[in-house]
Legacy VTK file of the C-alpha trace (Angstrom):
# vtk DataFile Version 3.0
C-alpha trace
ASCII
DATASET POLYDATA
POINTS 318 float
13.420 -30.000 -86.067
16.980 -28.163 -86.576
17.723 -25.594 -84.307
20.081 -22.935 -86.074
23.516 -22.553 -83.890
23.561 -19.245 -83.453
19.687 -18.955 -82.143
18.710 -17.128 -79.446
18.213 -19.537 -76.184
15.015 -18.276 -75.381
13.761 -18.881 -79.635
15.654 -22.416 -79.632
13.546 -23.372 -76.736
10.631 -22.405 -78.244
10.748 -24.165 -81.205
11.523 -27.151 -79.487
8.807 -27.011 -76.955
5.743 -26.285 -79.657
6.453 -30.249 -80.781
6.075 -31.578 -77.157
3.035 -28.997 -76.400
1.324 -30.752 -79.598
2.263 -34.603 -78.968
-0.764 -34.676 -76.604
-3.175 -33.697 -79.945
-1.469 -36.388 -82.142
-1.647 -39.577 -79.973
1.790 -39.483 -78.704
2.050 -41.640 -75.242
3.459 -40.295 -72.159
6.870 -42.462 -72.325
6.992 -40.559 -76.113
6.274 -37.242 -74.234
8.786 -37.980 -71.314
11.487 -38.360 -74.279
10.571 -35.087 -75.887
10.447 -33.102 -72.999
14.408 -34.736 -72.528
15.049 -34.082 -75.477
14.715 -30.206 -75.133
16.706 -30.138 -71.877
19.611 -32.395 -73.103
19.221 -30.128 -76.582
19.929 -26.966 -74.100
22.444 -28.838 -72.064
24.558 -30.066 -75.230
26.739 -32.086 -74.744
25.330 -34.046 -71.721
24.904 -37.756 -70.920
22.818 -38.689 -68.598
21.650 -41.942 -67.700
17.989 -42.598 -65.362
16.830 -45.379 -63.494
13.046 -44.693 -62.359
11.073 -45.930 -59.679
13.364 -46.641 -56.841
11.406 -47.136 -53.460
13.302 -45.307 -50.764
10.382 -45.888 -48.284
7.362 -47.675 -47.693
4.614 -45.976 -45.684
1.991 -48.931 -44.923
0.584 -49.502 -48.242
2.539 -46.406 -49.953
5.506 -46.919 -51.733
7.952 -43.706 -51.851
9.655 -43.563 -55.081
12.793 -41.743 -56.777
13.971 -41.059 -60.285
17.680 -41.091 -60.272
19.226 -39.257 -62.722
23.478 -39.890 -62.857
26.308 -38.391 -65.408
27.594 -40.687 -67.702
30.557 -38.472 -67.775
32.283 -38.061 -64.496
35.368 -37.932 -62.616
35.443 -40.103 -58.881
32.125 -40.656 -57.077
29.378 -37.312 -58.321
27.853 -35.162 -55.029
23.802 -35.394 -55.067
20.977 -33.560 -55.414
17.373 -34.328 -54.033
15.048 -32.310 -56.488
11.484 -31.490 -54.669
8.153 -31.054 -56.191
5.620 -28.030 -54.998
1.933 -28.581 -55.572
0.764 -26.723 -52.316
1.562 -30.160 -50.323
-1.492 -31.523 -51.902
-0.401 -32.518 -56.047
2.258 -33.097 -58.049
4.937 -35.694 -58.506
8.596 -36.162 -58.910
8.037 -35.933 -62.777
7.511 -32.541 -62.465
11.065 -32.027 -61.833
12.435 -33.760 -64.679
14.037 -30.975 -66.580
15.567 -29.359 -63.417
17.200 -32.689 -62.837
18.731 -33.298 -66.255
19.794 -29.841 -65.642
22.049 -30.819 -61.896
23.243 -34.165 -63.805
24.297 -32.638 -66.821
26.313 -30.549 -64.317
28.116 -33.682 -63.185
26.452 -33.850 -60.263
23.320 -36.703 -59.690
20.010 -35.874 -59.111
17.048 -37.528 -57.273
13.326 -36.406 -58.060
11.529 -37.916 -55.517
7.726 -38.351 -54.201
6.822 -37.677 -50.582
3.654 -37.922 -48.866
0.411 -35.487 -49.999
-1.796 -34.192 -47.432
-4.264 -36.260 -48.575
-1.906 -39.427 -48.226
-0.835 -38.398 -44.354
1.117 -35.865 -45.595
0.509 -33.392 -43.074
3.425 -31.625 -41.037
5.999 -32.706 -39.763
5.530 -36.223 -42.356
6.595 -35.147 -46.208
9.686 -33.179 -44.160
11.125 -36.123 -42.855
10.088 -38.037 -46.353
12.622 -35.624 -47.721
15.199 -36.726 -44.674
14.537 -40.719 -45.376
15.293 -40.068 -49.454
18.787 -38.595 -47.947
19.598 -41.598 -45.907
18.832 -43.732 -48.524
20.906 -42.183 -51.216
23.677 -41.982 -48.481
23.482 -45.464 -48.067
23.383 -46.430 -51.314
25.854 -43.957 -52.914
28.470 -46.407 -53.252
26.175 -48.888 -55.016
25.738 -46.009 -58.039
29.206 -44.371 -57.795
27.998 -41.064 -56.177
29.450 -39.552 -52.921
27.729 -40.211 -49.675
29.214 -37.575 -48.087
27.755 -34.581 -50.316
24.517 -34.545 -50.754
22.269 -31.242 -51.616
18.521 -29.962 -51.533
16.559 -28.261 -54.714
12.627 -27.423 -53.896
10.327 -25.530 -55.529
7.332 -23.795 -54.092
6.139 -26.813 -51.231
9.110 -27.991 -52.298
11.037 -25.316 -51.092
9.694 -24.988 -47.667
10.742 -29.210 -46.948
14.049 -28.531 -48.388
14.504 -25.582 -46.226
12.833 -27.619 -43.428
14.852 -31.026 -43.863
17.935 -28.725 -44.747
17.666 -26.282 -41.618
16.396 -28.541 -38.335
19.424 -29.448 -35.671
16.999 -31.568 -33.889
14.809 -34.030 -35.805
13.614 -35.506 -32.535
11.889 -31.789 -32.102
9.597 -32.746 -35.625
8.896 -36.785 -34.708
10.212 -37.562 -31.011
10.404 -41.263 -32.168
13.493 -40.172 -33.987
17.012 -39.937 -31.970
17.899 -36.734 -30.908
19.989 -34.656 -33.829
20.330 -35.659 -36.964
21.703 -38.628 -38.742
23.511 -36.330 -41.289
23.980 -32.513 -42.804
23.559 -31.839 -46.040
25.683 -29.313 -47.868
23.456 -27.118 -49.702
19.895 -25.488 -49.862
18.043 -24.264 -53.274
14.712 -22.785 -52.071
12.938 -21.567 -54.892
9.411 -19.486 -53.854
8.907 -21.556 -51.341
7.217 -20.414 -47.695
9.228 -20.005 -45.095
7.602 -17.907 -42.012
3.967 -19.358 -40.503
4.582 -17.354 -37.379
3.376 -13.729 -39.268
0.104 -12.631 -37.711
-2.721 -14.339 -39.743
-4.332 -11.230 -40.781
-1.549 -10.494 -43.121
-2.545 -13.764 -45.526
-5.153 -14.047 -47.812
-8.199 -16.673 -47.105
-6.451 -19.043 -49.665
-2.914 -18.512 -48.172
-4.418 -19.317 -44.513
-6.108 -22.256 -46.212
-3.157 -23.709 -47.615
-1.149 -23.367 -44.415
-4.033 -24.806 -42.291
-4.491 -27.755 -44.807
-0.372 -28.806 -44.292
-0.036 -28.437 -40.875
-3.462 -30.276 -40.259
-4.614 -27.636 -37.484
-6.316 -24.435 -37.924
-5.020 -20.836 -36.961
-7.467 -20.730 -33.830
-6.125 -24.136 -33.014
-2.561 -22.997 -32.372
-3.598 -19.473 -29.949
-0.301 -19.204 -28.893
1.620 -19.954 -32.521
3.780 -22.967 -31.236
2.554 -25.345 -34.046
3.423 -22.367 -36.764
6.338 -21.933 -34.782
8.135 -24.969 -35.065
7.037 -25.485 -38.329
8.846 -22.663 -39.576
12.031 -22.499 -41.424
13.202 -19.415 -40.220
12.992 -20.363 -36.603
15.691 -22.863 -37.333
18.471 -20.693 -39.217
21.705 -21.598 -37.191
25.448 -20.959 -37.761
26.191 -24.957 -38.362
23.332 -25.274 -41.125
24.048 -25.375 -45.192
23.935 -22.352 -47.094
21.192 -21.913 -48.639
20.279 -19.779 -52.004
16.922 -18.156 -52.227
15.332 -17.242 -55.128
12.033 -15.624 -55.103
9.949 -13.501 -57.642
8.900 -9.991 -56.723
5.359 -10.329 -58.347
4.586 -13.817 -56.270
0.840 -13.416 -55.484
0.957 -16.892 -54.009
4.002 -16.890 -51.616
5.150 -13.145 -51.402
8.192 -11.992 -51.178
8.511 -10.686 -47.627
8.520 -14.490 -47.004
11.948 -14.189 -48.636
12.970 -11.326 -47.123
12.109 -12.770 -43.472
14.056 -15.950 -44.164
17.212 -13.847 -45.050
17.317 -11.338 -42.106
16.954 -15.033 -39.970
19.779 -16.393 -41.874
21.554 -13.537 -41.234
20.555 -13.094 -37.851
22.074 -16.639 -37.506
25.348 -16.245 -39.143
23.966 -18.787 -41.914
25.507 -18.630 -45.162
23.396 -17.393 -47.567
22.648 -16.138 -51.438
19.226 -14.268 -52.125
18.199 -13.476 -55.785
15.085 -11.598 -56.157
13.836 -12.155 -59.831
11.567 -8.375 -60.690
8.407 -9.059 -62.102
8.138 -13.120 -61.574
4.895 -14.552 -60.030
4.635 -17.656 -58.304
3.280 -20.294 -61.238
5.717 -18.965 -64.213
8.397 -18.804 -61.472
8.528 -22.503 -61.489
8.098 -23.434 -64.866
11.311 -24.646 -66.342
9.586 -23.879 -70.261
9.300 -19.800 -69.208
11.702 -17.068 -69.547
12.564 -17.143 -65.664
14.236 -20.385 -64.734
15.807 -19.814 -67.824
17.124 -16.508 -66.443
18.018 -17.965 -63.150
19.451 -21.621 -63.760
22.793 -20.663 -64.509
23.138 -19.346 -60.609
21.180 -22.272 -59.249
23.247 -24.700 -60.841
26.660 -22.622 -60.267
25.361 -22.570 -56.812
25.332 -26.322 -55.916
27.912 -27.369 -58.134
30.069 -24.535 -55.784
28.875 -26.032 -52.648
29.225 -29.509 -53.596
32.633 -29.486 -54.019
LINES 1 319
318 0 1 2 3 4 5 6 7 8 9 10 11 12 13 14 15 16 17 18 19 20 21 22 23 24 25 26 27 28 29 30 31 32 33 34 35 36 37 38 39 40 41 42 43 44 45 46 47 48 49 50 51 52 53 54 55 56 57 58 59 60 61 62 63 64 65 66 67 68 69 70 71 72 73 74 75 76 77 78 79 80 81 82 83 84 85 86 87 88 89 90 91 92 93 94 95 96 97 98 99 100 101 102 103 104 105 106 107 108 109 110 111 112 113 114 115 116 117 118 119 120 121 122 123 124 125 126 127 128 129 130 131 132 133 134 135 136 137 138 139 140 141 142 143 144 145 146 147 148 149 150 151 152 153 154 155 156 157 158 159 160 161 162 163 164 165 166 167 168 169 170 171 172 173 174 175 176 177 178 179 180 181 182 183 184 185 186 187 188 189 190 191 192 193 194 195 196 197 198 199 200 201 202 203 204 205 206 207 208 209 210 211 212 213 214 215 216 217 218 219 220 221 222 223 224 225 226 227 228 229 230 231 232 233 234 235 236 237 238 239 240 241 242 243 244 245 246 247 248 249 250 251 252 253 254 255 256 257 258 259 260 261 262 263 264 265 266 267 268 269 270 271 272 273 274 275 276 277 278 279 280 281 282 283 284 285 286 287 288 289 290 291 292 293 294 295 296 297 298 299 300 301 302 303 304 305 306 307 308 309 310 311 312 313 314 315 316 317
């Protein structure tokens, strides 16, 4: 299908996408849908290159093997910074597939991207485990930059939803030996930037202020219920705003003001804590966006809001 040059971005995306939301109907296979669905976001990004490799372990958890989908510029100047791109799902579904578009999106930028899997609840995912999954797909991209040409030393975070709380998590903690204390004190690197998109970021609210579902979903990651943890430490430390600090990235927020899943005041608490902090910071309430359409890369509101996400890392990667 030709797209007319001077269409609208919003109407050029549609008419791509009704293709790719039929291919199921008319046999296509999954590898045929993957290509379509590339298609559209390299069609948007024109003119990118991008080259993937899929299915790199970075991890092995007894009989679980943690994967990544590397996506790298063909086109680039000196070793590219890198971007770990994080799945939501409520800690329980999902997969680094879901985040295909958003990375074609940071490597058509010129700067790499990793999707990557981390532990479900229902795999041992529980708190504090997909966090430091996040932490281990660092190190290994760190160690491996050189290997695919991309800089060790700048290295970002992009989460959606779930995804948004571990990036803020892995992103924010000084002291990883406070999440696992089999891990050395510290931590074995920084990285540079934060993209939290919707995701939670305050456990330590009094309980009567969530919804049976909300308290649900909290009590499912951190593997404890509410009456559990009387005095809050659990929720405490498991919160990203209790570890805003002066030394950490800055980190961009972007949160919908119609978000019946995570609300906004979650926002708003993590930005008075980075402020309280001295933490750089960007916020960018988006009116009107609820929590589902707020991640889907198809819909009118990551299309109103990539452009700053992706001005925002390729700023702090520099």
């Amino acid at each position: 299908m030709k797209i007319p040059s001077n269409a609208p971005r919003g109407l050029a995306l549609l008419l791509l996408a009704i293709p790719i939301t039929l291919a199921p109907l008319i046999g296509c296979s999954s590898d045929d849908l993957l290509l379509a669905r590339l298609g559209v976001v390299a069609a948007v990004n024109t003119p990118a290159l991008v080259e993937i490799t899929p299915n790199i372990t970075y991890a092995t958890r007894g009989d679980l093997h943690l994967r990544l989908d590397l996506y790298r510029p063909l086109i680039r100047t000196g070793a590219a910074p890198i971007v770990l791109v994080v799945h939501g799902g409520s800690w329980r579904s999902g997969s680094k597939e879901d985040m295909t578009e958003f990375a074609y999106d940071v490597a058509a930028r010129g700067m790499a991207a990793a999707t990557i899997d981390y532990r479900l609840i229902q795999q041992g995912g529980t708190f504090p485990a997909s966090i430091l999954d996040v932490i281990d797909a660092g190190t290994f991209l760190r160690e491996n930059a050189v290997a695919w040409g991309l800089d060790a030393e700048r290295i970002g975070l992009l989460g959606v939803s779930a995804g948004g709380y571990l990036v803020l998590m892995a992103g924010l903690v000084a002291d990883l030996s406070v999440l696992d204390p089999s891990r050395p004190t510290g931590r074995p690197f920084e990285f540079k930037a934060v993209v939290n998109v919707e995701g939670p970021t305050d456990f330590t609210e009094d309980p009567s202020l969530y919804t049976s579902r909300q308290i649900r979903l909290i009590e499912g990651y951190l593997g404890i219920t509410v009456a559990e943890d009387p005095d809050g430490t659990l929720r405490h430390i498991a919160s990203p705003v209790t570890h805003a600090r002066e030394s950490g990235p800055p980190v961009l927020t972007i949160h919908g003001t119609a978000d019946q899943t995570v609300p906004i005041l979650q926002a708003e608490s993590l930005q008075a804590a980075l402020s309280a902090a001295g933490e750089a910071h960007e916020y960018l309430p988006i009116e009107g966006m609820d929590h589902v359409p707020g991640a889907l890369w198809w819909g009118p509101y990551v299309q109103g809001y990539r452009a700053a996400m992706l001005d925002f890392l390729d700023d702090a990667l520099q």
